[in-house]
C-alpha positions in Angstrom: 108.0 91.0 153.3 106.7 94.3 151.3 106.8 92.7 147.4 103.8 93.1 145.3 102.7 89.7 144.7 99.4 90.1 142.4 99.9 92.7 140.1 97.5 93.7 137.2 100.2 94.0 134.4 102.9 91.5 135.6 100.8 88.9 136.7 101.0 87.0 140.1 103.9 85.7 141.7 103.2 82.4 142.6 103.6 80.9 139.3 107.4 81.7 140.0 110.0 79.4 141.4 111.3 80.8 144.9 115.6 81.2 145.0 117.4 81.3 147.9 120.4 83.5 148.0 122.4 85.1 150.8 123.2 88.4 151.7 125.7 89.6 154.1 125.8 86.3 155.4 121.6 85.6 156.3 120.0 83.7 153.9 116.5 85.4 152.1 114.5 84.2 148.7 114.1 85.6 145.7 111.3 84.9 143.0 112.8 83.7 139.5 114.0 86.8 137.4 114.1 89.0 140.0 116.9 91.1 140.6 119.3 91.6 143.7 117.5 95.2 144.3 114.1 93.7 144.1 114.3 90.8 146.3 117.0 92.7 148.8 114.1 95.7 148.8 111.0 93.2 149.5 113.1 91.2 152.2 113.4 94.6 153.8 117.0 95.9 153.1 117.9 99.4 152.5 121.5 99.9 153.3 123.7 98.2 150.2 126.8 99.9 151.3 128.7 102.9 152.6 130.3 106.1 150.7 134.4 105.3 149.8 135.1 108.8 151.5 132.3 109.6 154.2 131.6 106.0 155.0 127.7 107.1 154.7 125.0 104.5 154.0 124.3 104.2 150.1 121.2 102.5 149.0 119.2 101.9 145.7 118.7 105.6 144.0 117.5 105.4 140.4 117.1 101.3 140.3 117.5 101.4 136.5 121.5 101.1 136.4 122.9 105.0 136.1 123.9 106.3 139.2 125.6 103.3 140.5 125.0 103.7 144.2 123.6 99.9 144.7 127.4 98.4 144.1 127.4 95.1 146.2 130.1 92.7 145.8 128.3 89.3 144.6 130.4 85.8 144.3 133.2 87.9 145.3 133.4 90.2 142.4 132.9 93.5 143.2 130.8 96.8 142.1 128.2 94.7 140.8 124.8 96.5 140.5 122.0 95.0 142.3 119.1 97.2 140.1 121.1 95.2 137.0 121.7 91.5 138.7 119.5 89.0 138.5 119.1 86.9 141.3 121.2 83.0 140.7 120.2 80.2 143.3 122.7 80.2 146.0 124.0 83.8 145.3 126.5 85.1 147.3 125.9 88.7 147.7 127.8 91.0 150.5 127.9 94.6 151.2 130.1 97.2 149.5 133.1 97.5 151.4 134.8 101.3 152.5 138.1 101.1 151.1 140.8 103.6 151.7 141.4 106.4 149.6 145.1 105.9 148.9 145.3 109.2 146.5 143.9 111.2 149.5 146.5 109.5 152.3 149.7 110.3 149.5 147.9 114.2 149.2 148.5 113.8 153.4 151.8 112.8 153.6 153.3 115.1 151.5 
């Protein structure tokens, strides 16, 4: 685990009640007001999901909600943002998901 757990300004973490979630099936913890980003990035998880086109790995990128590259689908809604999302108990986040690019297979075919 790489999370800062005594930190001058924020305080320690202890004090905070530990959540367990699940991501991409594998269950990790969370600390209380933490968000998906946070607790996915201090479990050790870099790859939230892959480029609609390429299929490249996309990860977290400005973590404060504008460039929307850490999309994960959570209770089965998707394009949520993990930066954005605090952590529920039981949380059921997965992966973004490649999905076809219709527009481009019509463009194809014609």
């Amino acid at each position: 685990m790489t999370r800062i757990i005594d930190h001058p300004v924020l305080g320690k973490l202890d004090d905070r009640k530990k959540i367990p979630f699940t991501f991409d099936g594998k269950v990790y913890e969370a600390f209380e007001t933490e968000t998906i980003a946070a607790a996915l990035l201090a479990n050790g998880v870099r790859k939230l999901r892959v480029h609609e086109e390429s299929g490249t790995p996309r990860g977290f990128y400005c973590n404060i909600g504008h460039c929307m590259e850490c999309r994960v689908n959570v209770n089965g809604q998707a394009n949520i943002r993990a930066c954005l999302t605090v952590v529920k108990e039981n949380m059921v986040v997965e992966r973004g998901k490649q999905h076809p690019n219709i527009v481009k297979r019509m463009v194809e075919n014609l």
